[in-house]
C-alpha positions as a Markdown table, in Angstrom:
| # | Residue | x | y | z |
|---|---|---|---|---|
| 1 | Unk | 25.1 | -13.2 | -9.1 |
| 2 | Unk | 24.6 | -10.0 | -7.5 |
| 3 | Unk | 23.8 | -11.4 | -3.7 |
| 4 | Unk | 27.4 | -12.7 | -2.9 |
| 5 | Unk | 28.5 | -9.0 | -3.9 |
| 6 | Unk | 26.4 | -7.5 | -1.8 |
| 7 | Unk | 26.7 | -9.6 | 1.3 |
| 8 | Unk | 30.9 | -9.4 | 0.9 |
| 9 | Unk | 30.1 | -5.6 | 1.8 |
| 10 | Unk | 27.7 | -6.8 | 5.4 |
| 11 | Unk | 24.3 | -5.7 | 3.2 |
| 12 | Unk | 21.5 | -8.7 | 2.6 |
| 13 | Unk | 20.5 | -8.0 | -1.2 |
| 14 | Unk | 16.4 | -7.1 | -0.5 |
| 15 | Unk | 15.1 | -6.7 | -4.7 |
| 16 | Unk | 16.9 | -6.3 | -8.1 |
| 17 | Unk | 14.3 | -4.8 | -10.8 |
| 18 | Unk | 15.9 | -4.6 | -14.3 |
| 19 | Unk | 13.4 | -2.0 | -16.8 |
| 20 | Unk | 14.0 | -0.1 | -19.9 |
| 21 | Unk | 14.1 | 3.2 | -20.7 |
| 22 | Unk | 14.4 | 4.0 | -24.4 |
| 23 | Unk | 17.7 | 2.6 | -25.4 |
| 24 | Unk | 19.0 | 1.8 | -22.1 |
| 25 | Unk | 18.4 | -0.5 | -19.5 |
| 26 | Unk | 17.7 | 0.5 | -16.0 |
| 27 | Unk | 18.7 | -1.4 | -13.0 |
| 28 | Unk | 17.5 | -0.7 | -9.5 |
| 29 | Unk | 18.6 | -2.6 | -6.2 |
| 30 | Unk | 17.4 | -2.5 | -3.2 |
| 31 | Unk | 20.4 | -3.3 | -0.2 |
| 32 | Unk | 19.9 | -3.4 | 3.9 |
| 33 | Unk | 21.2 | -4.7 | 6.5 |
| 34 | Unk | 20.4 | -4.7 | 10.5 |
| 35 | Unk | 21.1 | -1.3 | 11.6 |
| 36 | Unk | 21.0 | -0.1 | 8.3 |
| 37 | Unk | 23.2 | 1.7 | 5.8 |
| 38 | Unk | 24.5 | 5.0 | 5.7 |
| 39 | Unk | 25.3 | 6.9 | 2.3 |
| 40 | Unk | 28.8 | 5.9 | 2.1 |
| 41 | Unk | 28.1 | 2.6 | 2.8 |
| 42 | Unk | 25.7 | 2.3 | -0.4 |
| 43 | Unk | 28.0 | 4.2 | -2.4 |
| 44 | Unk | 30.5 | 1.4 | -1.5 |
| 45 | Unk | 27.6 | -1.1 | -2.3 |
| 46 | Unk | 27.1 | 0.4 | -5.7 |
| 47 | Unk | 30.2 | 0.8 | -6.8 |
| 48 | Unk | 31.1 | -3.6 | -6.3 |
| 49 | Unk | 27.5 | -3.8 | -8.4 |
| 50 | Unk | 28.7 | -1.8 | -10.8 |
| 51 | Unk | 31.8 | -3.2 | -11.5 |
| 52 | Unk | 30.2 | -7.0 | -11.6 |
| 53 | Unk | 27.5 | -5.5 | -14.4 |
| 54 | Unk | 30.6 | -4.5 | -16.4 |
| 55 | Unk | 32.2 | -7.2 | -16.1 |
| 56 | Unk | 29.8 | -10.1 | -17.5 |
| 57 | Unk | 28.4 | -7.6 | -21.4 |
| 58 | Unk | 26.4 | -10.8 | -21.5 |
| 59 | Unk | 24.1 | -10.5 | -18.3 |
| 60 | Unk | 23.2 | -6.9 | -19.2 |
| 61 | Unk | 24.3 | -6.0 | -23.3 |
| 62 | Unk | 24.0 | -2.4 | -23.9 |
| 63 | Unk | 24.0 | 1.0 | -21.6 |
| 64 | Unk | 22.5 | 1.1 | -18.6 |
| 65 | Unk | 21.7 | 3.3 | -15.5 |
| 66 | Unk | 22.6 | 1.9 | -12.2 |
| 67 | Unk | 20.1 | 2.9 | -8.9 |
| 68 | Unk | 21.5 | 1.5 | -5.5 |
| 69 | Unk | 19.2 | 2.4 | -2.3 |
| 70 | Unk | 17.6 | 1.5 | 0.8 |
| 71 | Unk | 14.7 | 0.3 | 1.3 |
| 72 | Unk | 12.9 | 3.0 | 2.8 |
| 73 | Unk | 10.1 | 3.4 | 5.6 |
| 74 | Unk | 7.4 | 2.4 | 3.3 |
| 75 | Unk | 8.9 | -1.1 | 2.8 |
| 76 | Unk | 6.2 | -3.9 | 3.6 |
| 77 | Unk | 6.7 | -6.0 | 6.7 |
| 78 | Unk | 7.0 | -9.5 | 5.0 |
| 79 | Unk | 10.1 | -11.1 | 6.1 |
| 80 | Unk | 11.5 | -11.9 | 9.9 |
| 81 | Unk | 14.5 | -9.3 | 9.4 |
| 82 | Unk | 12.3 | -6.7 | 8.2 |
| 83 | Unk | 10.2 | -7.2 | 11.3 |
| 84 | Unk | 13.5 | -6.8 | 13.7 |
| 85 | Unk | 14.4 | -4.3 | 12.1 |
| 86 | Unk | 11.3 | -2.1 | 13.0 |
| 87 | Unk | 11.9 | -3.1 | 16.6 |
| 88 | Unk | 10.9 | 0.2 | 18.1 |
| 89 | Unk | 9.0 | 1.8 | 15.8 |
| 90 | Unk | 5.3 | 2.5 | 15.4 |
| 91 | Unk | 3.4 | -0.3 | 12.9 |
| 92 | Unk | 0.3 | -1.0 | 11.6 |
| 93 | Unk | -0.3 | -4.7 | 11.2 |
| 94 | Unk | -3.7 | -6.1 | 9.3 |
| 95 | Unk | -4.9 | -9.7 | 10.1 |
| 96 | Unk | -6.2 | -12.1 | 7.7 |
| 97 | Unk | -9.2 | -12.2 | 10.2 |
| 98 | Unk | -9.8 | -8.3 | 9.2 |
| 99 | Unk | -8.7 | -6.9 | 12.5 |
| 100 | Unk | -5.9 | -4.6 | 12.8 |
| 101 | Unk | -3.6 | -3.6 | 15.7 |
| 102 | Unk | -1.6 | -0.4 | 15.9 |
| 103 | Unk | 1.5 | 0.1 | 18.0 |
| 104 | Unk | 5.4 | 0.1 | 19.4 |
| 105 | Unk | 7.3 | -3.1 | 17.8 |
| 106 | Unk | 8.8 | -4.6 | 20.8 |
| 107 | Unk | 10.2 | -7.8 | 20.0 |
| 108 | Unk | 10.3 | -9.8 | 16.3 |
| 109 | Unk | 11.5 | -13.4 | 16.2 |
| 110 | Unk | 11.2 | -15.4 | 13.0 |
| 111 | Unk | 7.8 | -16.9 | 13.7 |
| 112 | Unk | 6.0 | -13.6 | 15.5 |
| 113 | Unk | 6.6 | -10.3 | 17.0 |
| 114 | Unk | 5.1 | -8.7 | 20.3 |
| 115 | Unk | 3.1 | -5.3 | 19.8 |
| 116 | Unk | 2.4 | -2.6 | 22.6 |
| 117 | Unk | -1.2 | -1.5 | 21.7 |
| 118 | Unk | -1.7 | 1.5 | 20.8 |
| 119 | Unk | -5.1 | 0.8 | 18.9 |
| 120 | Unk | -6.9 | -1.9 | 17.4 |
| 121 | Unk | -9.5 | -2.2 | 15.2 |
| 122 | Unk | -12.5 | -4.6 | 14.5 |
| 123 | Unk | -14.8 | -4.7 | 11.1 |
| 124 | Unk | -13.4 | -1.1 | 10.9 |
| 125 | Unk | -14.6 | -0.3 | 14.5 |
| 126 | Unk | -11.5 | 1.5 | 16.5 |
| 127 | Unk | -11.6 | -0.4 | 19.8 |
| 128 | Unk | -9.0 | 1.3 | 22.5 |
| 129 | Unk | -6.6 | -1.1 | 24.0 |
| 130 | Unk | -3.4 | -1.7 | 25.7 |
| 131 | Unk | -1.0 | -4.2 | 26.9 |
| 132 | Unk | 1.2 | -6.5 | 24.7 |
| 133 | Unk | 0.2 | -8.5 | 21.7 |
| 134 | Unk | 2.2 | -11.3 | 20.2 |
| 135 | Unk | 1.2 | -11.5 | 16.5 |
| 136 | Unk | 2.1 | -14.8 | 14.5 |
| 137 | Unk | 3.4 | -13.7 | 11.0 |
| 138 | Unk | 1.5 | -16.3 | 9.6 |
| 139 | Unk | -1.8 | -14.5 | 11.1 |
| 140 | Unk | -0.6 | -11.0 | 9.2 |
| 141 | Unk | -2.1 | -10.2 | 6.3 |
| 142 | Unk | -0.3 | -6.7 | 5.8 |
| 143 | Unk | 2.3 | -5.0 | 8.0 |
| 144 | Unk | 4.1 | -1.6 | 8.0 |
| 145 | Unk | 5.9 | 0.8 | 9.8 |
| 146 | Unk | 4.2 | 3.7 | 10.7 |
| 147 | Unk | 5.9 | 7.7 | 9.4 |
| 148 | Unk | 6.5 | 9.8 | 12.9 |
| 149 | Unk | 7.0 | 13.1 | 13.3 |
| 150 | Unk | 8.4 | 13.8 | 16.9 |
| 151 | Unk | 8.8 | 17.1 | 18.4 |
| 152 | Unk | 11.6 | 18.5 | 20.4 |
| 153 | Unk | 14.0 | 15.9 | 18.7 |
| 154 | Unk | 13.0 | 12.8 | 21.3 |
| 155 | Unk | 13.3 | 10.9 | 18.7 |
| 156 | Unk | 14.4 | 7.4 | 21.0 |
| 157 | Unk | 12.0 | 5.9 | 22.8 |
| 158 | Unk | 12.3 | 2.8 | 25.5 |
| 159 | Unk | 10.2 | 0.4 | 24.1 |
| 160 | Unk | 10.3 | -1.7 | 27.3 |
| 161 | Unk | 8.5 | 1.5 | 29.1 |
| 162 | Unk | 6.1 | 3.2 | 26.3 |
| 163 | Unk | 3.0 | 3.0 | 27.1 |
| 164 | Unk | 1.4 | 4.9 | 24.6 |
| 165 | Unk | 0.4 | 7.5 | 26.8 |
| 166 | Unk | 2.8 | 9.9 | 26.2 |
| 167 | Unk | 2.9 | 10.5 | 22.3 |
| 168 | Unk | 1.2 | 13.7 | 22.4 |
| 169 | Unk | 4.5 | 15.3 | 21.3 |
| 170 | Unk | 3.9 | 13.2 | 18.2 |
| 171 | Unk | 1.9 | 13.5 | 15.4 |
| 172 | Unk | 1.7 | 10.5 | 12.8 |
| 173 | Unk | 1.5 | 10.5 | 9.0 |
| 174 | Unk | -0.2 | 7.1 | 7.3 |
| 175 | Unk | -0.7 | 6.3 | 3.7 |
């Protein structure tokens, strides 16, 4: 009901979680889209939701509180588009094997991505490493993008030349 809404305004609908809240209902959805969305463009988003929940008393009866957002950096890796969307960002991807790889997103297609090492790790065992990794989605057993903090505002970086080497500007943040 809510998807075709949604995608009229260029957004792919990502979760809709409906909870109470003493007497009202509340209803959260989570929008994206390649690129992303800017304020305006959720308030646009939110406002077509809005007006399709009053419309149909029968799908929702009673008051309720309407949240519209992004999905945020925290969002898991578990779909294709999420993975293209981190394209360029820092990630830290756990194997069903146990092994996990840390580094720049280079490339996501729907059946892998390619990883610029950064780290990887073995039985808990940090083993340096560099060089690209092509990770099968099917092989991922948890993904993630990474928090950075850069310095100085260099804020871009060219993932075709990162080699790792130079983040000492940067200081990361991991849950």
């Amino acid at each position: 009901m809510l998807a075709p809404v949604v995608a009229a305004h260029d957004a792919e609908l990502e979760d809709v979680a409906v909870s109470r809240a003493g007497s009202r209902s509340i209803v959260r959805v989570v929008v994206d889209r390649e690129g992303g969305l800017d304020l305006d463009a959720v308030a646009v988003v939110s406002r077509a939701v809005d007006t399709v929940l009053d419309a149909d008393e029968d799908v929702l009866p009673g008051a309720y509180v309407l949240e519209v957002s992004t999905p945020g950096v925290d969002r898991p890796l578990t779909e294709p588009r999420h993975w293209r969307r981190a394209v360029g960002r820092l990630v830290d991807v756990r194997r069903h094997d146990g092994s996990r790889l840390r580094g720049r997103l280079l490339d996501a297609g729907e059946t892998s991505a390619v990883v610029r090492e950064e780290a990887t790790f073995e039985r808990g065992r940090r083993r340096r490493a560099g060089g690209d990794t092509t990770v099968a989605y099917a092989e991922v057993a948890r993904a993630g993008v990474e928090v950075e903090f850069t310095a100085g505002g260099d804020t871009d970086i060219d993932t075709r030349t990162h080699t790792g080497t130079d983040s000492a500007a940067s200081s990361e943040v991991t849950g």
